[in-house]
C-alpha positions in Angstrom: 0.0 0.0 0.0 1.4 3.3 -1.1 1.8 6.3 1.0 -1.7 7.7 -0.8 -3.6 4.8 0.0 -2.3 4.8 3.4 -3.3 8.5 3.7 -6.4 8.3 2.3 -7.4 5.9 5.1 -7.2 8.8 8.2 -7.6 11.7 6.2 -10.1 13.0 3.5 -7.6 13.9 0.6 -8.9 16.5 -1.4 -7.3 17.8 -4.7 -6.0 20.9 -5.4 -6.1 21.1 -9.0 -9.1 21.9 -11.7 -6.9 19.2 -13.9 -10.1 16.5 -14.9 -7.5 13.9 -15.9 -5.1 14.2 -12.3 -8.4 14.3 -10.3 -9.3 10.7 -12.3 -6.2 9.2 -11.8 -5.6 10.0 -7.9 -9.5 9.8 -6.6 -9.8 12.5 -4.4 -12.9 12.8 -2.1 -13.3 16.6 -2.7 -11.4 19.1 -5.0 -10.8 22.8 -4.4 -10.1 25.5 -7.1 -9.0 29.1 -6.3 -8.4 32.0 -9.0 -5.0 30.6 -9.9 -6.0 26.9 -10.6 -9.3 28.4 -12.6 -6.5 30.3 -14.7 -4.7 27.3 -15.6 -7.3 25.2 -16.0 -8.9 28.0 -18.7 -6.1 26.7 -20.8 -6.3 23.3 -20.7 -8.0 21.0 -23.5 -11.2 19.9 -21.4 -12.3 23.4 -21.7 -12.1 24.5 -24.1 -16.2 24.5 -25.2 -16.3 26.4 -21.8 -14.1 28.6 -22.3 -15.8 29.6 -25.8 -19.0 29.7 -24.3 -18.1 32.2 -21.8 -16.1 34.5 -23.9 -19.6 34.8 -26.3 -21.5 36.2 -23.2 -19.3 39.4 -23.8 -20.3 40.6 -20.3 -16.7 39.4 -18.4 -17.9 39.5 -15.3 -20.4 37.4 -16.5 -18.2 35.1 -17.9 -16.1 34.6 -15.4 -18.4 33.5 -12.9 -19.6 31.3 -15.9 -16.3 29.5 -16.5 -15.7 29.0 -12.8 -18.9 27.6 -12.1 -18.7 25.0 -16.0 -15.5 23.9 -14.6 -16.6 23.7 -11.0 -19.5 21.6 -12.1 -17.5 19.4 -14.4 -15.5 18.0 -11.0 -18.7 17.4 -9.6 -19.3 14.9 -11.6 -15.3 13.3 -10.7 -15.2 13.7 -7.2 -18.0 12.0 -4.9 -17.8 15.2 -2.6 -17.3 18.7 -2.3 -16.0 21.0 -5.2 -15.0 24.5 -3.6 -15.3 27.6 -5.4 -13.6 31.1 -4.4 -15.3 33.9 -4.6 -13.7 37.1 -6.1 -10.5 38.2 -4.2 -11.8 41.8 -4.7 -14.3 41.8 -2.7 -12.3 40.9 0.7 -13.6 43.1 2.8 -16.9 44.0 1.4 -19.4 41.5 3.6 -22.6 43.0 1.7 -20.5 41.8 -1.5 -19.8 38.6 -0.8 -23.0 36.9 0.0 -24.2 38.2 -3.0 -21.5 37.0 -4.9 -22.2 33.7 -3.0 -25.7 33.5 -3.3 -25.6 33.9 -7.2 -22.7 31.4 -7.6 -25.1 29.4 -6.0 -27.5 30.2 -8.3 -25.8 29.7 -11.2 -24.8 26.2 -10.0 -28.3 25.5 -9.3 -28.9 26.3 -12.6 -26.1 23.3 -14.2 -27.7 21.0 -11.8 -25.6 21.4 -8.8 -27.2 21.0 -5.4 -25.5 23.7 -3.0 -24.9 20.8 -0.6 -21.8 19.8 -3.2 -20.6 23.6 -2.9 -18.1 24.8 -0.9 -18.0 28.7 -1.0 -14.8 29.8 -0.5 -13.9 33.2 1.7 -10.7 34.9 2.1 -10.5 35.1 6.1 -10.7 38.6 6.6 -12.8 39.8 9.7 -15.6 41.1 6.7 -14.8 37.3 5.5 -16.0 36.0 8.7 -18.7 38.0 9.0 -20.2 37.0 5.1 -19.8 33.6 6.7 -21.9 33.8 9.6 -24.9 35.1 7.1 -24.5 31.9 4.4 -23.6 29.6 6.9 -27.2 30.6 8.8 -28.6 30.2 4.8 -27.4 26.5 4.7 -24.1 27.4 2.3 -21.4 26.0 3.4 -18.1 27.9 3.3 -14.7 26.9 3.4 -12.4 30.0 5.1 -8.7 30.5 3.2 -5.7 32.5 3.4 -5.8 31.0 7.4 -2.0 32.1 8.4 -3.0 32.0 12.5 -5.0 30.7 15.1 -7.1 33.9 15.5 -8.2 33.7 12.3 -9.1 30.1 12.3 -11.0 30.4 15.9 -12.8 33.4 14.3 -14.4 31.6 11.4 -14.8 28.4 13.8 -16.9 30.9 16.1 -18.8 32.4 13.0 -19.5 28.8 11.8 -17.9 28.0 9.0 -17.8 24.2 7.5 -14.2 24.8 6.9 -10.7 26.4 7.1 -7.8 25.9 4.8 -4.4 27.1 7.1 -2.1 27.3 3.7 1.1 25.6 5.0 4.2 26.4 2.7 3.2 30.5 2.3 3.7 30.3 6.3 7.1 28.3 5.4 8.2 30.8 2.7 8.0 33.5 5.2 10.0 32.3 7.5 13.0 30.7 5.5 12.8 34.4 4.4 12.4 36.4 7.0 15.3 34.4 8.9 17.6 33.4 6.4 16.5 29.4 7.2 17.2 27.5 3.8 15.1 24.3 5.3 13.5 23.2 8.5 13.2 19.8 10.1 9.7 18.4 9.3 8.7 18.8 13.3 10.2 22.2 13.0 8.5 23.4 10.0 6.7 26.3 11.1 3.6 26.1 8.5 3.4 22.4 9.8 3.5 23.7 13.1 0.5 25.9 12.0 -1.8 23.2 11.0 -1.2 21.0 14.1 -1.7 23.7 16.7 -5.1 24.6 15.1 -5.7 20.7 14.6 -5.2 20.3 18.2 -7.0 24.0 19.3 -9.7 23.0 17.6 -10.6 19.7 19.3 -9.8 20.8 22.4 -11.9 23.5 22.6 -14.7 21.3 20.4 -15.1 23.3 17.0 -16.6 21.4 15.0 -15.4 23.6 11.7 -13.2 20.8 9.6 -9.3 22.0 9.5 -8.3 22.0 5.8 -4.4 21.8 5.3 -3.7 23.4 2.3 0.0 25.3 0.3 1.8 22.5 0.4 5.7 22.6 -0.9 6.8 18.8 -0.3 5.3 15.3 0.5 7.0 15.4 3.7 4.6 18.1 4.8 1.7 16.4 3.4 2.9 13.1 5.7 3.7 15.3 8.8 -0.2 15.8 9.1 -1.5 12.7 8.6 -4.7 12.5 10.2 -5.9 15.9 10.0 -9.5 16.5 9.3 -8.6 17.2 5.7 -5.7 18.1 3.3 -5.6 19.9 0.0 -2.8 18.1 -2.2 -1.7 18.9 -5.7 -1.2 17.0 -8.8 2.6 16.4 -8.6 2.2 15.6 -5.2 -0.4 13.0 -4.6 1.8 11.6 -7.8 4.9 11.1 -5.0 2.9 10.1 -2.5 1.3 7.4 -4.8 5.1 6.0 -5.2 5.7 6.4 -1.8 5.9 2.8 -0.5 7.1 3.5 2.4 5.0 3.5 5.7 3.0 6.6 7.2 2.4 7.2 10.6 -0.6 8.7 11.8 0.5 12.2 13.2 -2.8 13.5 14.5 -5.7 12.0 16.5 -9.3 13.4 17.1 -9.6 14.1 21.0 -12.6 15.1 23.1 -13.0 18.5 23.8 -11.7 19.9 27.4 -12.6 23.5 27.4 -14.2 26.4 25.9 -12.9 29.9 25.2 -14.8 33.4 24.7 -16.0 34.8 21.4 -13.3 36.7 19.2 -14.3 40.1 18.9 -13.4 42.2 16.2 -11.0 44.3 17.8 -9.4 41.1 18.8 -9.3 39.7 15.3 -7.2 43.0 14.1 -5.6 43.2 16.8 -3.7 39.8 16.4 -3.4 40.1 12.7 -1.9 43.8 13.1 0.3 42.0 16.0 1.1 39.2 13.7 3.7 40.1 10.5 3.6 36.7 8.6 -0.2 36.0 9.1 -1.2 39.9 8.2 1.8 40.0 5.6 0.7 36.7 3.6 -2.8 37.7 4.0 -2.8 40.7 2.2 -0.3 39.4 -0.2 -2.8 36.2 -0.7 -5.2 38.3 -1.4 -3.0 40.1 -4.0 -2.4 37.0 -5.8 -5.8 36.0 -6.7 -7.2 39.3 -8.0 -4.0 39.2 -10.0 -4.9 36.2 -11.6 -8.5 36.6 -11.9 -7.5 39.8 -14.0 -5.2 37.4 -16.3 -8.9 35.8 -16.6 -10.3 38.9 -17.2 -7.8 39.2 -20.3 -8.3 35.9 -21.8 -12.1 36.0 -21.8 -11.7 39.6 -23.4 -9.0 38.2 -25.8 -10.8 38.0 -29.9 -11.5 34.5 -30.5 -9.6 32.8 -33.1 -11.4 33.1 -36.8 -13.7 30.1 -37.3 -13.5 29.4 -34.0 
């Protein structure tokens, strides 16, 4: 049994890819997309009907929600469970923005055939984030919380109610080689590892029921350092080095029962600990950054003439 198989058996891998033919191969439970992966999966063969279909609306906004949602409905019908779909980097901090962003995403699934029970809505975790939560979570949409760099930000969305969190694991790494000069760190020592497995264990100790995501991963050794977690978000290339990985895995964490409770995060606490907190409020922002960057690449395709005849 490979180090996959063994994996798959105390943790729900999910794929982080909007590649139909990876997603076949490794048989993931669930599959996320983000801005970036909708980019690169724009390009790809598969799509290329969708991608014509949505430059022909002419509206781009339009089409862009159109092409995530074709492609997000085409892995519903790979993956037995949920697909997650990110809504528009832009509107971070506008709460009133993102539920309706949400809602019509919904919609628009609804309209393909897609129950919202196979959606996962994604929110960058920003305390406006949180808050759009609350609302769509009380609606029945679940939500899956990213750009999680620290433990305030995951116990605020856990508080708010969210299904899920995805604490991004190698950004926290790349942060830290580079803010102290440290060209790599022992697995144990890994401080994006560290991350995961002190909201892993926060999170069951204080009884959240909010699934922990891992998510941003750089190697297979810090896919195998949390084995066991609730979840974890694996790319292409790597679920391909687990699969030949014939070695065995060791289970790293175990549910446990809840000892204690805490108060409710206020707001002022939220920014508080991100303002007190350079790598989490750094690689939030900068995450943030990222997608609207690519989601303008997206912008430029769908604008791009179509080829004659096409």
């Amino acid at each position: 049994m490979n180090a996959l198989e063994q994996l798959k058996q105390m943790t729900v891998v999910v794929a982080d890819t909007g590649d139909l033919d990876a997603i076949r191969q490794y048989q993931p439970q669930d599959c996320t997309t983000n801005p970036s992966l909708i980019l690169k999966a724009a390009g790809l063969s598969g799509y290329a009907q969708a991608l014509k279909e949505a430059q022909e609306l002419g509206d781009v906004e339009a089409a862009i929600d159109q092409l995530t949602v074709r492609i997000g409905t085409e892995l519903t019908r790979i993956v037995p469970g949920y697909v997650s779909t990110e809504v528009d980097a832009r509107l971070s901090f506008d709460t009133d923005a993102m539920i309706a962003k949400a809602r019509h995403l919904i919609e628009l699934y609804a309209a393909q055939g897609v129950g919202k029970d196979r959606i996962l809505i994604k929110l960058a975790t920003t305390w406006e984030g949180v808050e759009a939560a609350r609302v769509l979570e009380a609606e029945g949409i679940r939500c899956n919380m990213t750009l999680v760099f620290s433990l305030e930000q995951a116990v605020a969305a856990a508080q708010a109610g969210a299904y899920l969190i995805s604490p991004f694991v190698g950004r926290i790494t790349d942060w830290y080689k580079k803010s102290t000069g440290t060209a790599e760190y022992a697995t144990d020592e890994d401080p994006g590892v560290q991350s995961v497995r002190t909201i892993y264990r926060h999170f069951k100790t204080h009884g959240y029921p909010t699934v922990v995501m891992g998510a941003s991963f750089r190697s297979a050794a810090q896919v195998k350092a949390l084995a066991g977690c609730d979840r974890l978000t694996v790319s292409p290339a790597l679920l391909g080095e687990l699969a030949g990985d014939t070695g065995t895995l060791e289970r790293v964490l175990n549910d446990q029962p809840a000892t204690e409770k805490e108060a409710a995060m206020t707001e002022a606490d939220f920014r508080w600990a991100l303002a007190a907190n350079p790598m989490a409020n750094e690689k939030l922002a900068e995450g943030i950054r990222g997608f609207h960057e690519d989601t303008e690449k997206l912008r430029a395709l769908l604008r791009a003439p179509q080829p004659a005849g096409a």
